[in-house]
C-alpha positions as CSV (number, residue, x, y, z in Angstrom):
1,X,0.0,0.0,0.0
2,X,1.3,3.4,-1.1
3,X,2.2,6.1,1.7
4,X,-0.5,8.6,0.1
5,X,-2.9,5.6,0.2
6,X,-2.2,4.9,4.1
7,X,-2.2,8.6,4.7
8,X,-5.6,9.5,3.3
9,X,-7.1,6.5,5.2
10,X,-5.8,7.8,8.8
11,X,-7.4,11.0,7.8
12,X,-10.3,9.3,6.9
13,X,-10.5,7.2,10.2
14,X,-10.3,10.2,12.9
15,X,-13.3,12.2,11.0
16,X,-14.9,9.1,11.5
17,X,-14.0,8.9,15.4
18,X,-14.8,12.9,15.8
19,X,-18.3,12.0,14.4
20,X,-19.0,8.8,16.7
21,X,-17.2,10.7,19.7
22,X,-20.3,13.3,18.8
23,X,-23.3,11.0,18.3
24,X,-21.9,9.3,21.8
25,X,-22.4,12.8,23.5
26,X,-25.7,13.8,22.2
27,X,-27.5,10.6,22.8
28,X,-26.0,10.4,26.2
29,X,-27.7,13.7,26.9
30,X,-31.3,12.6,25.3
31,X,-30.6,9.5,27.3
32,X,-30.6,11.5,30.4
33,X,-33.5,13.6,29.6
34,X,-35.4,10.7,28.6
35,X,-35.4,9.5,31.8
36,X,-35.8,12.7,33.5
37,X,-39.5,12.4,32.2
38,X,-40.0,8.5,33.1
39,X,-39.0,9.9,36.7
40,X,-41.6,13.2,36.6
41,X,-44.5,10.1,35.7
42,X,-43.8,7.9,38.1
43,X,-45.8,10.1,41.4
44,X,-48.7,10.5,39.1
45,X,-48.7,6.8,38.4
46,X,-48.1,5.8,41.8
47,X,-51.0,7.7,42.6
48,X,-53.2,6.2,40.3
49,X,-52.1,2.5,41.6
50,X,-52.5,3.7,45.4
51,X,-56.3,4.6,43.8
52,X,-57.0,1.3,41.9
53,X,-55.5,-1.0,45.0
54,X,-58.3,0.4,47.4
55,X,-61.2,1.0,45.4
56,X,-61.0,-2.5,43.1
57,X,-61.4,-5.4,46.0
58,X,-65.3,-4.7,45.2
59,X,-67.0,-7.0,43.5
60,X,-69.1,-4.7,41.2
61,X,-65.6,-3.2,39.9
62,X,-63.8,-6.4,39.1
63,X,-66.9,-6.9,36.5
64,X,-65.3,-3.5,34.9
65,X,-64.5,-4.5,31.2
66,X,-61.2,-3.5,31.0
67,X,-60.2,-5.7,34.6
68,X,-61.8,-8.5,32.8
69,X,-60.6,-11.5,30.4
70,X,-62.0,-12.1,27.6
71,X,-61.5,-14.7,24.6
72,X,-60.3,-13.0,21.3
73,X,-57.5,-12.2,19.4
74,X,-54.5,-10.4,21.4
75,X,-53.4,-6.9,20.5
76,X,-49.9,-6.5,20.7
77,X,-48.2,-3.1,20.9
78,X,-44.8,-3.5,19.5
79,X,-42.1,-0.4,20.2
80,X,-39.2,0.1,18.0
81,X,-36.7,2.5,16.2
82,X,-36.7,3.8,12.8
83,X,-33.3,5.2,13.2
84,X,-30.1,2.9,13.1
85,X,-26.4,2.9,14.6
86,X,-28.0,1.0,18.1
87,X,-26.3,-2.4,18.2
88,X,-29.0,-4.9,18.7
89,X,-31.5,-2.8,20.0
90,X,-34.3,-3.9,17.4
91,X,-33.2,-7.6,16.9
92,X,-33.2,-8.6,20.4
93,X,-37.3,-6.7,20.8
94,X,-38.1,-8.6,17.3
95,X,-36.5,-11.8,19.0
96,X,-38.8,-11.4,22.6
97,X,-41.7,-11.0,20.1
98,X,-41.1,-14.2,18.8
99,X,-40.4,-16.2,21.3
100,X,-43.9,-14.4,23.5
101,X,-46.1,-15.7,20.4
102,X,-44.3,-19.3,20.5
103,X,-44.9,-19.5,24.1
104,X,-48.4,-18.2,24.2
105,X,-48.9,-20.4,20.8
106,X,-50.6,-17.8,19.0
107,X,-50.8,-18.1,15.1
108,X,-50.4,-15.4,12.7
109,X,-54.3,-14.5,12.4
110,X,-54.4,-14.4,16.4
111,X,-52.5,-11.0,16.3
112,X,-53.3,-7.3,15.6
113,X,-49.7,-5.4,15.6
114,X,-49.9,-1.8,16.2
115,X,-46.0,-1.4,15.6
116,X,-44.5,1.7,17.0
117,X,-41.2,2.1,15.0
118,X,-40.4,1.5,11.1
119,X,-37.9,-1.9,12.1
120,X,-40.4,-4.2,14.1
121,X,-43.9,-2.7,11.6
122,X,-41.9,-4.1,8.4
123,X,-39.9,-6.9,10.2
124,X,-43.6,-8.4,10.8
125,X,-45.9,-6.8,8.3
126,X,-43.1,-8.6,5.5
127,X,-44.0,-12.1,7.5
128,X,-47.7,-11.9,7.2
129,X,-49.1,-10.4,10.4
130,X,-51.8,-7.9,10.5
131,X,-50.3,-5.2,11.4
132,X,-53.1,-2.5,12.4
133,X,-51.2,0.8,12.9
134,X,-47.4,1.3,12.0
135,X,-46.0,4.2,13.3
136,X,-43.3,6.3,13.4
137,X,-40.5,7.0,15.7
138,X,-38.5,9.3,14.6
139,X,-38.6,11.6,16.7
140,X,-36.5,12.1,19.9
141,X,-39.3,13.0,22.1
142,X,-42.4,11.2,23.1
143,X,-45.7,12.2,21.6
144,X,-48.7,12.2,23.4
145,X,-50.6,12.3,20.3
146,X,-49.0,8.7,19.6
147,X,-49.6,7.4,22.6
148,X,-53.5,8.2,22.5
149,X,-53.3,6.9,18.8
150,X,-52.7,3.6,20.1
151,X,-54.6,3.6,23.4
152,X,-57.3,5.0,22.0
153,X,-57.2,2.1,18.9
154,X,-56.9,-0.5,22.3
155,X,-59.9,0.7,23.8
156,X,-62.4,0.7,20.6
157,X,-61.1,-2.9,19.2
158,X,-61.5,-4.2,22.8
159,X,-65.3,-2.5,23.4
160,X,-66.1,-3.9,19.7
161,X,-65.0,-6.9,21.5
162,X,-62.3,-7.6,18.5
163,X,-59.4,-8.6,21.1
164,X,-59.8,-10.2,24.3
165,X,-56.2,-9.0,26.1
166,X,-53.2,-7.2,25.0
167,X,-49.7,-6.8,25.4
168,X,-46.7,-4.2,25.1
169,X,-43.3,-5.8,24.2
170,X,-40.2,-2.7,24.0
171,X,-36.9,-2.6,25.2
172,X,-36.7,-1.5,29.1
173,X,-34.0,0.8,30.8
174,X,-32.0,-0.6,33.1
175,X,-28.8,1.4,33.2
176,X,-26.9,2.9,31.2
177,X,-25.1,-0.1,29.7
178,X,-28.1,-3.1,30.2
179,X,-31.2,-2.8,28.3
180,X,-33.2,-5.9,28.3
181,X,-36.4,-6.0,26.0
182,X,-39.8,-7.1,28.3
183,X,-43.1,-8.3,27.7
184,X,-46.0,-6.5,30.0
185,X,-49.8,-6.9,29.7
186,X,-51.9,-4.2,29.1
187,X,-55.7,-5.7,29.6
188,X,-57.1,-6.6,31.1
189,X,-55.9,-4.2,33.6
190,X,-54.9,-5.5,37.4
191,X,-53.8,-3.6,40.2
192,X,-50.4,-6.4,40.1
193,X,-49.7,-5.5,36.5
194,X,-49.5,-1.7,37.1
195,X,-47.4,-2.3,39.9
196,X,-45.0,-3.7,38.2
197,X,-45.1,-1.0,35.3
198,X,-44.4,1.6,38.3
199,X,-41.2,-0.5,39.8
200,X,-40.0,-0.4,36.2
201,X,-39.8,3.0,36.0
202,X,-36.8,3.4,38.4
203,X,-34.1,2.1,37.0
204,X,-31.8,-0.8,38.5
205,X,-28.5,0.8,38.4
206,X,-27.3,5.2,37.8
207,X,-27.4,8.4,39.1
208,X,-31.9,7.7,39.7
209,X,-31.6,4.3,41.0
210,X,-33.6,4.3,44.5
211,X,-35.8,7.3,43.6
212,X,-39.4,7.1,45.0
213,X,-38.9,4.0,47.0
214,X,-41.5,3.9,49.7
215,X,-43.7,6.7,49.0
216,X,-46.2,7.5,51.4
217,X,-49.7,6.8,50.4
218,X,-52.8,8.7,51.7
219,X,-54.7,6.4,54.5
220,X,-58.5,6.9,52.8
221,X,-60.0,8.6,50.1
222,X,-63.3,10.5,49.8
223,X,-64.5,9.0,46.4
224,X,-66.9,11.1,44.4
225,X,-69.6,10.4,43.1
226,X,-68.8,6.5,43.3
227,X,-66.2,4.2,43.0
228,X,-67.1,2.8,40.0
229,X,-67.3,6.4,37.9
230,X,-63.8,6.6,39.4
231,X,-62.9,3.4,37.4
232,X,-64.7,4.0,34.5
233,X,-62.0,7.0,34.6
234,X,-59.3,5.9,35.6
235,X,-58.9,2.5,33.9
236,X,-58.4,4.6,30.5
237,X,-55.7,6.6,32.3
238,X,-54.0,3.6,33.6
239,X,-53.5,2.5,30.0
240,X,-52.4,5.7,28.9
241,X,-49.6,5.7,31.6
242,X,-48.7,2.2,30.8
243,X,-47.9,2.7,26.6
244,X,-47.1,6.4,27.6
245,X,-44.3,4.4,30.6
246,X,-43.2,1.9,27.5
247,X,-42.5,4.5,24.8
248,X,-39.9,6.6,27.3
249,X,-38.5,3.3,28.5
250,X,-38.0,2.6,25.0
251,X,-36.7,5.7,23.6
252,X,-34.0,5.7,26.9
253,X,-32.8,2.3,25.9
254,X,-32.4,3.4,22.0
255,X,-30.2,6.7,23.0
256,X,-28.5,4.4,25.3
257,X,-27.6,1.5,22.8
258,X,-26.5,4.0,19.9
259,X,-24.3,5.9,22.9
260,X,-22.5,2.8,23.9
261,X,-22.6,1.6,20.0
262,X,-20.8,5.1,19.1
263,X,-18.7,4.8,22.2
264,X,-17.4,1.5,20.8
265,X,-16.9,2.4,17.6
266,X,-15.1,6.1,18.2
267,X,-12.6,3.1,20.5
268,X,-12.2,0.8,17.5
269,X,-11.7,3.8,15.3
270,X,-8.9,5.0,17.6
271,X,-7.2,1.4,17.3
272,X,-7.6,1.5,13.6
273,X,-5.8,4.8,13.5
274,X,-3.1,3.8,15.7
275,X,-2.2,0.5,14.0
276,X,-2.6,2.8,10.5
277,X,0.0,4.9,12.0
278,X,2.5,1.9,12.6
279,X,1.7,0.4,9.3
280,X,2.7,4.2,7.8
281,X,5.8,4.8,9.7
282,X,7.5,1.0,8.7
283,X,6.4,1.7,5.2
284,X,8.1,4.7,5.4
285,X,11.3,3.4,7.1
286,X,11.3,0.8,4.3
287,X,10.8,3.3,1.4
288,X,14.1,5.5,3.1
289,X,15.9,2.0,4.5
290,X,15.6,1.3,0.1
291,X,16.8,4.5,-0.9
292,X,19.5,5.1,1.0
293,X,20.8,1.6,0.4
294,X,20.5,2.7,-3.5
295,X,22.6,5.6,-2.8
296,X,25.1,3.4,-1.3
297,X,25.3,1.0,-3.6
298,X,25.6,3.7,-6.4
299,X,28.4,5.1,-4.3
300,X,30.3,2.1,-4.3
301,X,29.5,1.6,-8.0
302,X,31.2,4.3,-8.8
303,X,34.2,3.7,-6.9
């Protein structure tokens, strides 16, 4: 390989690392905020689950719609990315997916998608699943209008009594380098389930680990006008906080992955450079180890 050829390719190799070593420090900071709003949910979520565990041991409320089961097709909202450059990010949700529907042994026509995110809509969609509602997920904030497209498409296909229970499957934050993708049910609703959405929130390991452990809940309630109007409300809120939960948790593991993706790559691009740089300087010491042995030999030539 020439010197000019080697040259132009260490060049080549630190933009590459200056634009990595970038893309690591902006997603590390839309990591963080991503989280930041999990975190400001979590007390109005807590709050609604403090609600639902004191006012859902009667019997007339467990025959709410939404807290029962019901036989039908299952709704599955599936969250990915559209954008790339995040390790396995999308492979290893696709890969839950899968194995949920083999363990549940549902078949193809037992599942309406709503796919959030262009990779896990065509992943599925190409396979023969009816996929409802693709949408997309661009950007790096959390819509709310998304997240009432698909509760709101939840609710109707489960009053027209079209599915009978439904799940969310996305990746969920852990820390900053452990992401593991989980499987949560969304109906029928239970005071266990949403519990566990709200110990999710906080994650295992980093600077908000711990946060909001053993909040104090209020001793009674005055409930107005009844208990079950309260429901009626507040089941539809529940589901809202649940998708609402899944797409932060989701869009804090994608900023996470690409950081520590970029991160590895601005380190390999640093190796590359380095052993570029060796490779250059003994190509060079050849080139002037050949010439100089060519002036000598002329020299004696001469003689």
């Amino acid at each position: 390989m020439a010197l000019k050829h080697i040259k132009l390719k260490i060049q080549s190799v630190k933009k590459t690392s200056t634009v990595t070593r970038a893309m690591e420090a902006v997603s590390a900071v839309k990591m963080r905020k991503a989280q930041e709003r999990a975190l400001g949910g979590r007390a109005y979520a807590a709050a609604a689950l403090t609600i639902l565990e004191r006012i859902s041991g009667s019997q007339d409320l467990q025959q709410q719609p939404l807290m029962q089961k019901r036989e039908g097709k299952t709704a599955v909202v599936l969250i990915t990315s559209d954008k790339g450059l995040a390790g396995a990010l999308n492979s290893n949700v696709i890969r839950a997916m899968e194995r949920e529907i083999e363990s549940r042994g549902l078949g193809k026509d037992d599942i309406i998608m709503l796919a959030i995110g262009r990779r896990g809509g065509d992943y599925f969609l190409n396979r023969g699943y009816i996929v409802r509602e693709k949408i997309e997920n661009i950007s790096d904030n959390v819509s709310e209008k998304d997240m009432h497209r698909v509760t709101d498409q939840l609710l109707a296909m489960h009053a027209a009594g079209e599915i009978g229970s439904a799940l969310i499957i996305y990746m969920n934050f852990l820390s900053t380098f452990e992401q593991k993708p989980v499987v949560r049910q969304l109906l029928p609703i239970t005071p266990d389930l949403v519990r566990e959405m709200v110990a999710g929130i906080v994650p295992v390991k980093g600077k908000y680990a711990g946060i909001g452990q053993g909040e104090a809940r209020p001793a009674t309630y005055t409930i107005e006008p009844d208990a079950e109007a309260i429901v009626k409300v507040l089941m539809p809120r529940l589901l809202n906080i649940a998708v609402y939960h899944g797409l932060l948790e989701a869009k804090a593991s994608e900023h996470s992955a690409r950081m520590v993706a970029m991160k590895s790559a601005t380190d390999k691009a640093k190796e590359m450079a380095k052993s570029l740089t060796r490779t250059f300087n003994k190509v060079r010491q050849a080139a002037i180890t050949r010439e100089v042995s060519e002036i000598t030999s002329g020299i004696e030539a001469m003689k």
